[in-house]
KEGUTOR-505700 format. One record per residue (C-alpha): z, y, x; residue in three letters. Coordinates in nm, 4 decimals. Last residue first. Layout:
{atom {Z; Y; X}; 'ALA'}
...
! end
This chain:
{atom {3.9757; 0.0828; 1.4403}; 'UNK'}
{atom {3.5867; 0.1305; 1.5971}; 'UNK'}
{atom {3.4989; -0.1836; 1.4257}; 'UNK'}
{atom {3.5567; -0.0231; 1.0815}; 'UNK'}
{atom {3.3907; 0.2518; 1.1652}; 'UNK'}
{atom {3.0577; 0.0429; 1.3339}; 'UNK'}
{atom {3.0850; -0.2107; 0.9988}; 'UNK'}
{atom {3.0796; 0.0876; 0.7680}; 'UNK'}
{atom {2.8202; 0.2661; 0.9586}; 'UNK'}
{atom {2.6227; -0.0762; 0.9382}; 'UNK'}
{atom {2.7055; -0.1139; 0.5485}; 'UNK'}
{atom {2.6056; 0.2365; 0.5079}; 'UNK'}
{atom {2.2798; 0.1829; 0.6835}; 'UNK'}
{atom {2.1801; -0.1203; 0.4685}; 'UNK'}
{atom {2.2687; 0.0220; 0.1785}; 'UNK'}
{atom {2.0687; 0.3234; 0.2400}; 'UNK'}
{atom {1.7379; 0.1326; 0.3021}; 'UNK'}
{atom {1.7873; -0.0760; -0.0298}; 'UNK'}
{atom {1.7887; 0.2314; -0.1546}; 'UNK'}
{atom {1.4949; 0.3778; 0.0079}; 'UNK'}
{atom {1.3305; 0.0275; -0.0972}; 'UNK'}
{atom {1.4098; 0.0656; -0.4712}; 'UNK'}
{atom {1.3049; 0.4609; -0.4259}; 'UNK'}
{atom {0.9606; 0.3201; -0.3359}; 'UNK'}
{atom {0.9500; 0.0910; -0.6350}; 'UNK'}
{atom {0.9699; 0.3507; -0.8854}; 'UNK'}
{atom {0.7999; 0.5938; -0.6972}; 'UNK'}
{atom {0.5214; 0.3434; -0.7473}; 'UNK'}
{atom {0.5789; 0.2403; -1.1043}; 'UNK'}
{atom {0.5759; 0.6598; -1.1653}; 'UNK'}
{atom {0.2559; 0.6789; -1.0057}; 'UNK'}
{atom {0.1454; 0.3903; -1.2692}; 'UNK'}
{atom {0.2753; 0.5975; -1.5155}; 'UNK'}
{atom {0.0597; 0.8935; -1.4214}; 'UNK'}
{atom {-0.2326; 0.6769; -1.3419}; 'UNK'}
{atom {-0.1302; 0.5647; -1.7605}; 'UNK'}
{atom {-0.1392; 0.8976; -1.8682}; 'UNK'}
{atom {-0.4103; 1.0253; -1.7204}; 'UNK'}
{atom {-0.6520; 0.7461; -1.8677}; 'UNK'}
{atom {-0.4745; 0.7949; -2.2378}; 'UNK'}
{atom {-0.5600; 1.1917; -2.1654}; 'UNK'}
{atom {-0.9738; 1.0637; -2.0495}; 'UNK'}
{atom {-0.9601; 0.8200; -2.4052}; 'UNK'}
{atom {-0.8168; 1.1036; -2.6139}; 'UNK'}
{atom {-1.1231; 1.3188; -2.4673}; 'UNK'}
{atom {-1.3810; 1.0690; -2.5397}; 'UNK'}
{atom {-1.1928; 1.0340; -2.8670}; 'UNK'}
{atom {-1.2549; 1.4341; -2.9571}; 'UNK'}
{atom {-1.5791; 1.4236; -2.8410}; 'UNK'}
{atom {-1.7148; 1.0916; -3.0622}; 'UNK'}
{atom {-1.5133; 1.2970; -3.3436}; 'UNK'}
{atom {-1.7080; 1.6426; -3.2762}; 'UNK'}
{atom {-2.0791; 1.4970; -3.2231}; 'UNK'}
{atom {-2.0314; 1.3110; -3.5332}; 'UNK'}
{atom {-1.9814; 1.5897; -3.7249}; 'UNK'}
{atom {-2.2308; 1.7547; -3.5676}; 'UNK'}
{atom {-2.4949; 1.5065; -3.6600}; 'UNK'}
{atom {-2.3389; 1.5159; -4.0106}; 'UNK'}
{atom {-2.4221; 1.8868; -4.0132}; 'UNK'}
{atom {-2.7787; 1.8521; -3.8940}; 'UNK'}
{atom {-2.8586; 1.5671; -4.0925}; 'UNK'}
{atom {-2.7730; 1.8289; -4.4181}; 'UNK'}
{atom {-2.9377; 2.1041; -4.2607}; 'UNK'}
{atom {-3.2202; 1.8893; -4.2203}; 'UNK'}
{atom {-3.1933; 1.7565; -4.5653}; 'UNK'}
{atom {-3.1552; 2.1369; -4.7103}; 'UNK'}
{atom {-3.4715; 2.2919; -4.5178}; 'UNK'}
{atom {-3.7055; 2.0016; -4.6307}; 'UNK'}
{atom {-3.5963; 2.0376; -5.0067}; 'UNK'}
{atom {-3.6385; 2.3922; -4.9722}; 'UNK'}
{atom {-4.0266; 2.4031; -4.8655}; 'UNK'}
{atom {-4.1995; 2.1136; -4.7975}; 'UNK'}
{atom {-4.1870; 1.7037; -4.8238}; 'UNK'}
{atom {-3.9692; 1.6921; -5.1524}; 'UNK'}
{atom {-4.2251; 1.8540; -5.4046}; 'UNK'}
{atom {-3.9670; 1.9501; -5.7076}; 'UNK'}
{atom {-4.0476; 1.7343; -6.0614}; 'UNK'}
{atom {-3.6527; 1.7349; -6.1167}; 'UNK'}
{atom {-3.6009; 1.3822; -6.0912}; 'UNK'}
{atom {-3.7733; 1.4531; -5.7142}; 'UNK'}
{atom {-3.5460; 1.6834; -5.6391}; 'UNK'}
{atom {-3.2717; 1.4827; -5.7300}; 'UNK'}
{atom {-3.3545; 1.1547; -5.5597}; 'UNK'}
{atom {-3.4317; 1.3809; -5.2018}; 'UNK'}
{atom {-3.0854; 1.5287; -5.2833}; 'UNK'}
{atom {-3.0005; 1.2013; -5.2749}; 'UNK'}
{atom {-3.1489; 1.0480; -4.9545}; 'UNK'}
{atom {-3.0199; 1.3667; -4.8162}; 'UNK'}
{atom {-2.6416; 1.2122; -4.8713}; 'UNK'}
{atom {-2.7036; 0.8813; -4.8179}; 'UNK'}
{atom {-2.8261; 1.0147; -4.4673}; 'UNK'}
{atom {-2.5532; 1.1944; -4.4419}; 'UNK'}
{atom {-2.2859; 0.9447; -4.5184}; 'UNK'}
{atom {-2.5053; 0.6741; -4.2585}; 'UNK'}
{atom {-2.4618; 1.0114; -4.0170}; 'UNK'}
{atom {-2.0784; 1.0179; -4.0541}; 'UNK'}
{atom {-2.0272; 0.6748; -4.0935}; 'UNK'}
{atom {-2.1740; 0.5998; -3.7883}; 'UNK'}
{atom {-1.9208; 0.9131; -3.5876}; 'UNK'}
{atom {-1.6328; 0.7142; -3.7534}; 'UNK'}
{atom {-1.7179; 0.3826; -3.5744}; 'UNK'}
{atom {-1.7128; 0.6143; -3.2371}; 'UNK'}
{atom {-1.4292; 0.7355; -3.2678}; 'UNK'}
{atom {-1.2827; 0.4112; -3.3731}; 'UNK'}
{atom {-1.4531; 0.2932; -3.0309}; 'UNK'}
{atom {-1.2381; 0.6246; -2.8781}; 'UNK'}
{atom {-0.9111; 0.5182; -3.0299}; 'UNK'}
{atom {-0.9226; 0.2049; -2.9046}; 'UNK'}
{atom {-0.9798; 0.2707; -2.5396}; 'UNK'}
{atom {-0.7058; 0.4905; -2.5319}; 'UNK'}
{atom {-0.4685; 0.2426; -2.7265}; 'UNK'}
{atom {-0.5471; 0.0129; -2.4450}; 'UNK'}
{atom {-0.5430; 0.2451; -2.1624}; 'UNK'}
{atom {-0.1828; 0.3622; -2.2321}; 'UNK'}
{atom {-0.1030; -0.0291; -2.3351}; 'UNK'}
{atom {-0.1917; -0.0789; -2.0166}; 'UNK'}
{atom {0.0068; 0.2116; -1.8218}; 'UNK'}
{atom {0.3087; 0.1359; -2.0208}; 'UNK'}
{atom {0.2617; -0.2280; -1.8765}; 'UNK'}
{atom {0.3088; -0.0578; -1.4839}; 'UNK'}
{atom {0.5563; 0.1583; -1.5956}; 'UNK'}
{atom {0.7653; -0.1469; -1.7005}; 'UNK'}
{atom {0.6768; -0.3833; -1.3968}; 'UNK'}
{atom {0.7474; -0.0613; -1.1534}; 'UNK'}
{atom {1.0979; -0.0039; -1.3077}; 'UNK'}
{atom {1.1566; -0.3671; -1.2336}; 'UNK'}
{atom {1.0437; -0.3523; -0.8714}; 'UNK'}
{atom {1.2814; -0.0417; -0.8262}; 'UNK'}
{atom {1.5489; -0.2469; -1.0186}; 'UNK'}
{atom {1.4973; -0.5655; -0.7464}; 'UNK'}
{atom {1.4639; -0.3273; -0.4257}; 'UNK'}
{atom {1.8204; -0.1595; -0.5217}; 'UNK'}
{atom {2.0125; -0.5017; -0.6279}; 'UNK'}
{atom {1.8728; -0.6284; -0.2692}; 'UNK'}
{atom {2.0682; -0.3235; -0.0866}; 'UNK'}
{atom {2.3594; -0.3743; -0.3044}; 'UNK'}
{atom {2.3510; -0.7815; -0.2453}; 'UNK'}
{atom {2.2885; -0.7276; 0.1055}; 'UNK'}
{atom {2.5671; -0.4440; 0.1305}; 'UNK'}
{atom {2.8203; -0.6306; -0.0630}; 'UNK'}
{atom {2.7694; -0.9503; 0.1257}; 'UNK'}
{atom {2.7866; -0.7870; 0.4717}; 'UNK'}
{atom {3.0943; -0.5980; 0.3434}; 'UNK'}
{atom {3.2569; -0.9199; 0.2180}; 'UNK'}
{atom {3.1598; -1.1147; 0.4994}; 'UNK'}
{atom {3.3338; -0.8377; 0.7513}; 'UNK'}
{atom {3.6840; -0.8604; 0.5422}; 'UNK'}
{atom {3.6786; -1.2025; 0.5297}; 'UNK'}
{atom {3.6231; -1.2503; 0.9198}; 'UNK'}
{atom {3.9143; -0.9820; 0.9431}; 'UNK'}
{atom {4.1141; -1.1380; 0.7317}; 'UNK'}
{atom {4.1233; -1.4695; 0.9960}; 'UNK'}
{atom {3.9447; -1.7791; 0.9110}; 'UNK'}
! end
């Protein structure tokens, strides 16, 4: 086995194992982004049902909390089925309504941004992977230009 038979396995060698090195990391990065997405969608997904949880609590808090001006109105001898006592539980629903309006809002809209974020990071997995093959791509065709110069000495 002459030097030059080394010399030509080594730079077949080092190209596969550059050009494989390339496809392996892109597939890697890919794996990563790919779990980031997940736990993207997960912690989306969670913070809307706690949105939601909050948003009971709200109205079962307002209702408690007409139910009791109802108590005290009544204590005081005051007619609770017309006139003031009427106006203040429905403005009382009304604002725990909103309330819960606003937080079941606000986590629909963390769960759409957690969405976003993890097609973004799945883009990024695909790039990812892409550049692994352009790599692998370049390695190959530096190894053959090497070869071809090499040859041409």
């Amino acid at each position: 086995m002459g030097i030059e038979t080394i010399a030509l396995g080594a730079l077949a060698a080092g190209t596969v194992l550059s050009a494989g090195a390339s496809i392996v990391q892109g597939q890697q990065q890919q794996e990563m982004y790919d779990a980031q997405a997940k736990i993207a969608e997960r912690q989306a997904a969670q913070e809307a049902d706690a949105a939601v949880a909050q948003a009971e609590k709200f109205r079962r808090a307002g209702k408690r909390q007409a139910s009791a001006a109802d108590a005290a109105y009544a204590a005081s001898g005051v007619s609770v089925g017309v006139g003031t006592p009427v106006r203040v539980n429905e403005s009382i629903q009304r604002n725990a309504e909103e309330d819960a309006y606003m937080n079941i809002l606000t986590g629909q809209r963390r769960l759409q941004s957690g969405q976003e974020e993890a097609a973004l990071n799945r883009r990024a997995g695909s790039n990812a992977r892409t550049a692994g093959y352009m790599g692998a791509a370049t390695s190959l065709l530096s190894g053959a230009a090497q070869y071809g110069m090499w040859k041409a000495k």
